[in-house]
N, C-alpha and C positions, 0 to 999 in steps of 0.2 A: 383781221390784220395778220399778214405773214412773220412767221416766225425763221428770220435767214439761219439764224446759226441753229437751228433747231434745236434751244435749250429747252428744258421744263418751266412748264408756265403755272402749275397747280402744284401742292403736296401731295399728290399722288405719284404724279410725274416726277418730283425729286424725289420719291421714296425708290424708285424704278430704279432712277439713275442713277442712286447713290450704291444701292446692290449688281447694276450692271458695272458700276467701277471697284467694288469688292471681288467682283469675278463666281458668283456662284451659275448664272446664266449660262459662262463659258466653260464651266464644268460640266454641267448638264449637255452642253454641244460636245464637248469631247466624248464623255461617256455614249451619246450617241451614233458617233460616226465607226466608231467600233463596234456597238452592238450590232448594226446593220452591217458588219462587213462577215460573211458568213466563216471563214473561216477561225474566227476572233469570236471570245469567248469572255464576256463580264465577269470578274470571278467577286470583287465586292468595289465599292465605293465607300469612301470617307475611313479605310484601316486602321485601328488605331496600332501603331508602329513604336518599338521603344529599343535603347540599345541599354545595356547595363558596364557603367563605367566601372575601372576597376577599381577604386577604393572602394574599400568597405562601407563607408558612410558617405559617397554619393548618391544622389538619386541616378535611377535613369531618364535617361532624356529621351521625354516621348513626343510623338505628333499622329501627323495622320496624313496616310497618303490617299491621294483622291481616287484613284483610279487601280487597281491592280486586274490585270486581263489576262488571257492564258491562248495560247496558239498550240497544240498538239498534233504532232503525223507521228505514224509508229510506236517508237522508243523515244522520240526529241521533241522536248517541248521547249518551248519560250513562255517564261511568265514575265509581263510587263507593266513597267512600276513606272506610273504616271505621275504628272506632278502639272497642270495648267496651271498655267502665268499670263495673267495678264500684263502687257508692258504700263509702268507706269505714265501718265498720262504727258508728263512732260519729257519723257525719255522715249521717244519709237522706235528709235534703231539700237539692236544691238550689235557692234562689231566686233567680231573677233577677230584674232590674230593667229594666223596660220604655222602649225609646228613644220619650218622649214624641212626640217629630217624625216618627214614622213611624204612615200610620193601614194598616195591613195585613189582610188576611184572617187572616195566623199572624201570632203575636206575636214583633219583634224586641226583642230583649233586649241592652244597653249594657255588664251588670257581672253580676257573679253572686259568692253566698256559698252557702257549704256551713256547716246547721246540724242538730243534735239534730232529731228525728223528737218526741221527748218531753221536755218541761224537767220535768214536775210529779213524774218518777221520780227526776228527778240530784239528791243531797243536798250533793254537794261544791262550797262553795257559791264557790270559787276557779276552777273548774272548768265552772262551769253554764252560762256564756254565751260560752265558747269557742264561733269560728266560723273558716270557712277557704276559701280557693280554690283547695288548692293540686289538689286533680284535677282541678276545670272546666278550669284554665289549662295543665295538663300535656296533658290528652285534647287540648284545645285544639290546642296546639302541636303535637301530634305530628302529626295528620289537616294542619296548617300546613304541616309541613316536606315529608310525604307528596306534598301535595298538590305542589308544587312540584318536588318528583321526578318524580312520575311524570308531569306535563305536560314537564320536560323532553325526560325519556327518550321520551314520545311523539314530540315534534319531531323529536329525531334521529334516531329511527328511520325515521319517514317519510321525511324527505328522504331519507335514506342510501340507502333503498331507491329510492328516485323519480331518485336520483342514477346509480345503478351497473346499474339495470334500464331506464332513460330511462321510463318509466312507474310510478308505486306498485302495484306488484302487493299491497304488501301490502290495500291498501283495492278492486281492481278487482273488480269482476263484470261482464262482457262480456254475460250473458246477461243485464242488468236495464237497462244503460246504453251497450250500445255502445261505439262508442271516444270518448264524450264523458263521459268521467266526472265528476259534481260532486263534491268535496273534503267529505268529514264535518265536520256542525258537532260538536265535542266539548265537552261539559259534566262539567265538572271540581267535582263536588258532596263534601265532607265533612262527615264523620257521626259523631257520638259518639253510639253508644248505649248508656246504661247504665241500674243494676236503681235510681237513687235515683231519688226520685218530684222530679218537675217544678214549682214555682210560681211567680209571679210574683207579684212584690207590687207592688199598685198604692196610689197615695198621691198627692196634691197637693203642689206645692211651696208651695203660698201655708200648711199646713199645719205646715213647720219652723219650728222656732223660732230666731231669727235668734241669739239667746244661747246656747243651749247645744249648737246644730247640731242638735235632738235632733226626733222626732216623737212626739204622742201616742200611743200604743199603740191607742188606740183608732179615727184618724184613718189607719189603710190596711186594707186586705184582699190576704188571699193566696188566690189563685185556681190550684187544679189543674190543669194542662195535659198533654195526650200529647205535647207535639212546640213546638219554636219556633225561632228563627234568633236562632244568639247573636253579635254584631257583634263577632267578636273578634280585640283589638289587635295586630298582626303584629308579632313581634320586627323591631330592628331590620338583623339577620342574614339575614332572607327576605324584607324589602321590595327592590323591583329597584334595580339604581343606572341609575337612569338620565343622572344625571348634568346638567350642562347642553345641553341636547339639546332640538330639536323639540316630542317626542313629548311630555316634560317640561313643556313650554311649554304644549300645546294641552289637557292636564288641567289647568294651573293654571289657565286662560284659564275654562273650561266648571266651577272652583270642583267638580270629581270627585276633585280628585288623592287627597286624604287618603280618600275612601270607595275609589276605586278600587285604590293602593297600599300604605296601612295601617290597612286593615279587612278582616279577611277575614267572609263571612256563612256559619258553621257549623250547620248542623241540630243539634239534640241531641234525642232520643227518649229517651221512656221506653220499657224493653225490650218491656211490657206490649203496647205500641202501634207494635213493628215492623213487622210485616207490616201494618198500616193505613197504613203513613207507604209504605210499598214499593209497594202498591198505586196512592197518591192522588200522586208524587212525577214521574211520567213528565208528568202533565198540568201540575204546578205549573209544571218546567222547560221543556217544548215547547209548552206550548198545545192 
């Protein structure tokens, strides 16, 4: 007997299926499609990542990021802080919403919702235009909190080492630089990549209706994308404190504070389009 919808038919089968909807499978494909790109460099998988809040008596909030990878020419390196998503099963599109003010080569994206792939099958009609964020902004945060780990733990390792060896052994090569070494510039890139398809919806504003906040349905388009940078809003737990301070000062002065302290710019890929985003991602960030 054929099986149309190809569900599991034995408890082996659901045991499969239940781990291929937890997403460890598409971990393992993402981790792969890097290892095999030669220029890309596995540095670990499953990190465990933690940020340390400022009260005294809170914990830090830890996790762990799937993927951390390293790309290196020269002095410039990229280390890449993975984070696969699988889309939830009832949400397959995620849409974002384009930051008008930005005119880019790749699309920056301000907000995003996760919706149905298909409305004309869902009958329940209480049910049919549920929509959600809560993975964009979870993937989100994690590759956030990641990211600001593991630039920590860069810091101090270098100094520590540059400290108790009077020179960074850990970044020297004598045979390319002598004893004048230049210091790595490090680019601290996160990346959500998941199996939901990408779109943006584009729309005029002079198009809302000032009454009922609403837009005609027929007054935007949703455009398919492999890849875009999603501007996304940093808890207030991993913005820095900087406090009253200088440094505070001379972003508010140059009007960057808020892009540069509570925005972080996130890649999101469709999985489809990993290895193209891997390839094209070295030139984006070095030139």
């Amino acid at each position: 007997m054929t099986n149309p919808n190809n569900l599991p038919t034995t408890d082996d089968e659901w045991t499969i299926h239940s781990i291929n909807i937890h997403g460890y499978f598409f971990e393992k494909f993402c981790e792969n499609v890097i290892a095999n790109k030669p220029i890309w460099k596995v540095l670990q998988t499953n990190l465990p990542v933690a940020h340390n809040q400022t009260a005294s008596n809170s914990r830090p909030r830890e996790s762990k990021l799937d993927i951390l990878a390293e790309y290196w020419v020269d002095t410039s390196k990229i280390k890449l802080l993975v984070e696969c998503k699988k889309n939830n099963p009832e949400f397959v599109d995620w849409i974002f919403f384009p930051n008008k003010k930005r005119e880019q080569s790749i699309v920056y994206a301000e907000e995003a919702r996760e919706t149905r792939g298909s409305y004309q099958t869902n009958t329940d009609k209480k049910d049919r235009t549920k929509t959600s964020n809560t993975a964009v902004t979870e993937a989100a945060e994690q590759v956030a909190l990641a990211e600001k780990s593991v630039r920590t733990d860069d810091f101090y390792n270098f100094h520590s080492v540059a400290e108790y060896d009077n020179k960074a052994e850990y970044y020297y090569n004598s045979e390319l630089y002598g004893d004048s070494l230049p210091l790595p510039t490090i680019n601290y890139i996160p990346v959500v990549v998941t199996t939901a398809n990408l779109r943006v919806c584009d729309f005029n504003f002079q198009d809302i209706d000032p009454k009922t906040g609403e837009i005609p349905v027929n007054k935007t388009t949703l455009i398919n994308v492999p890849y875009l940078l999603f501007e996304f809003a940093i808890p207030r737990y991993l913005q820095p404190e900087l406090g009253i301070s200088e440094d505070r000062a001379k972003y508010v002065k140059m009007n960057i504070y808020e892009d540069t302290f509570m925005r972080l710019p996130v890649y999101v890929v469709n999985s489809q389009h990993f290895d193209e985003f891997l390839t094209k991602l070295p030139g984006w960030v070095l030139g």
